[in-house]
C-alpha positions as CSV (number, residue, x, y, z in Angstrom):
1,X,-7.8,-30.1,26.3
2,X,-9.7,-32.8,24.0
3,X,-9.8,-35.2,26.5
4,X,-12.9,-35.1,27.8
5,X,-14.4,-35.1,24.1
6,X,-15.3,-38.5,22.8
7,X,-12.5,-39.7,19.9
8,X,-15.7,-39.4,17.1
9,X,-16.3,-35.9,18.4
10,X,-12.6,-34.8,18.0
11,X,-12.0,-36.6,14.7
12,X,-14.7,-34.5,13.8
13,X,-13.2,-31.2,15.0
14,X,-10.1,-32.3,13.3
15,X,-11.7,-32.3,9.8
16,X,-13.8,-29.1,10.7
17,X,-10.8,-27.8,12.1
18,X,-8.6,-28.3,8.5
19,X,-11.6,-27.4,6.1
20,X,-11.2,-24.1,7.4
21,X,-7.6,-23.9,7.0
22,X,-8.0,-25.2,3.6
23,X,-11.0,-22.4,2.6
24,X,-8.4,-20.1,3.8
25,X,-6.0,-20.8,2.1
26,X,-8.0,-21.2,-1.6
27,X,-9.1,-17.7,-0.8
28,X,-5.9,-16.2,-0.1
29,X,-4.5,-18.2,-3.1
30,X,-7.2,-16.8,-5.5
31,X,-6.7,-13.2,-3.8
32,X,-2.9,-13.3,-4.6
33,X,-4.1,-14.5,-8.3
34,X,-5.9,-11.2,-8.9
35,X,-3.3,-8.7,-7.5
36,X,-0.8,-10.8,-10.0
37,X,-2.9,-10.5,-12.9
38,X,-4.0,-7.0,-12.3
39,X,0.0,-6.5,-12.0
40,X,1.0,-8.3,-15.5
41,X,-1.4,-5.9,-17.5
42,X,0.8,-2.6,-16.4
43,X,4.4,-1.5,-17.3
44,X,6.5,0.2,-14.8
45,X,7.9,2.2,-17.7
46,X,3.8,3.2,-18.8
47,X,3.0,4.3,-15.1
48,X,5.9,6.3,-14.6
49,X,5.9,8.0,-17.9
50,X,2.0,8.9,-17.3
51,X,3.4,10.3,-13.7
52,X,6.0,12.3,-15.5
53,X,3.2,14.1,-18.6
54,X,0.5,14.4,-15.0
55,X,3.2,16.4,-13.5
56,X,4.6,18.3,-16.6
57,X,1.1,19.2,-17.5
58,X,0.4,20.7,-13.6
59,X,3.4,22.9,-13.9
């Protein structure tokens, strides 16, 4: 597929080629961070009582 792409050129695309991978993956990584952190400042016990009073004070 490469072959006809001098061995400069596709070292090149090599590096190109894993930068990307690597920005990917820093993004996702720093994504995931934010969920986590967003998660660690709630209590399942907090959210379901708060569902229970919403629903108590509807009826």
């Amino acid at each position: 597929m490469f072959d006809n792409l001098s061995p400069l050129t596709q070292l090149i695309l090599v590096f190109v080629g894993l930068a990307i991978l690597f920005l990917a993956v820093v993004a996702n990584n720093k994504r995931n961070k934010g969920k986590l952190s967003d998660r660690s400042t709630k209590s399942f016990k907090k959210r379901i009582e708060e569902k229970r009073r919403e629903k108590d004070d509807k009826d």
